[in-house]
N, C-alpha and C positions, 0 to 999 in steps of 0.2 A: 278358468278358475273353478267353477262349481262342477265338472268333470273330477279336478284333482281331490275336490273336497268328497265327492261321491267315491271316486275310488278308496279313498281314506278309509269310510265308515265302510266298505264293501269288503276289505281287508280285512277289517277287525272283528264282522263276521264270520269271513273264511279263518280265521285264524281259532274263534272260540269253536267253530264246528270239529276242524282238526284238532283242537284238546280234547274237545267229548270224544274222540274218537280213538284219542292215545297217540297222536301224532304231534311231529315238532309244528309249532304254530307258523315260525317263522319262513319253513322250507315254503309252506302254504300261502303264504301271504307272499311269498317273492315268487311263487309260481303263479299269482293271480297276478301282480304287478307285470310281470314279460306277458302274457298272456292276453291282458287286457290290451298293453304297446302292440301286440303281434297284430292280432286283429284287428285292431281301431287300423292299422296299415293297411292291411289287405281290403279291407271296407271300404277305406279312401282309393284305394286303388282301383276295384272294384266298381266304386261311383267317379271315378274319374274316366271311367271306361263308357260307365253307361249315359250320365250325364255331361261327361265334357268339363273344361275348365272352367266356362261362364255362368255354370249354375253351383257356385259353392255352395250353397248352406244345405242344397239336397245332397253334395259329396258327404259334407262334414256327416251330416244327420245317416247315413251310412255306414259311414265309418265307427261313430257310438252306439248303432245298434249292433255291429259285429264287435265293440267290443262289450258289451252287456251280456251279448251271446257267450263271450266267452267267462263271462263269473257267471253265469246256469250253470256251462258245462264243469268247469271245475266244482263247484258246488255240486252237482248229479255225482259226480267221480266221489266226492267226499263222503257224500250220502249213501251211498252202495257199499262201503265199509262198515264191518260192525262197528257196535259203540265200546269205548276202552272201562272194564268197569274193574276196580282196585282190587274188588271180594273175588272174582277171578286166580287174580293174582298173591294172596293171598294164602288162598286153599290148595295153589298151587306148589307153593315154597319146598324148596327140596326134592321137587320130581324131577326126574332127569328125562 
């Protein structure tokens, strides 16, 4: 439950970053949502490799770091774009 509510507020971060940036918010916030599922998988899988089935809570705690890892990375990716600024856009009107 406090995983789902953390991804929540993690989205709506990636989602205002990709408006400062000039991007749809939404595409961003459904590319953290698969992204964070993808990895929290490979984590568990991962920790089921290294730990074995009898030690869950060290899989689990695996599996939420690889998916935390994965909203850095999409966040660094968001971050290395310029910022979207309107005055740009603007002074640009009518150039082909």
């Amino acid at each position: 439950m406090l995983e789902i509510i953390a991804l929540i507020f993690l989205t709506k971060d990636i989602g205002k970053l990709a408006e400062k940036k000039g991007l749809k918010p939404s595409s961003w916030k459904i590319y953290t949502v698969i992204g964070w599922l993808f990895f929290e998988f490979i984590g568990i899988f991962i920790g089921v490799m290294i730990f074995g089935t009898h030690n869950l809570v060290s899989v689990v705690l695996v599996g939420l770091a690889f998916a935390i890892t994965s909203y850095f990375l999409i966040k660094a990716q968001l971050n290395k774009l310029p910022d979207h600024n309107i005055h740009d856009d603007i002074d640009h009107l009518g150039n082909f």
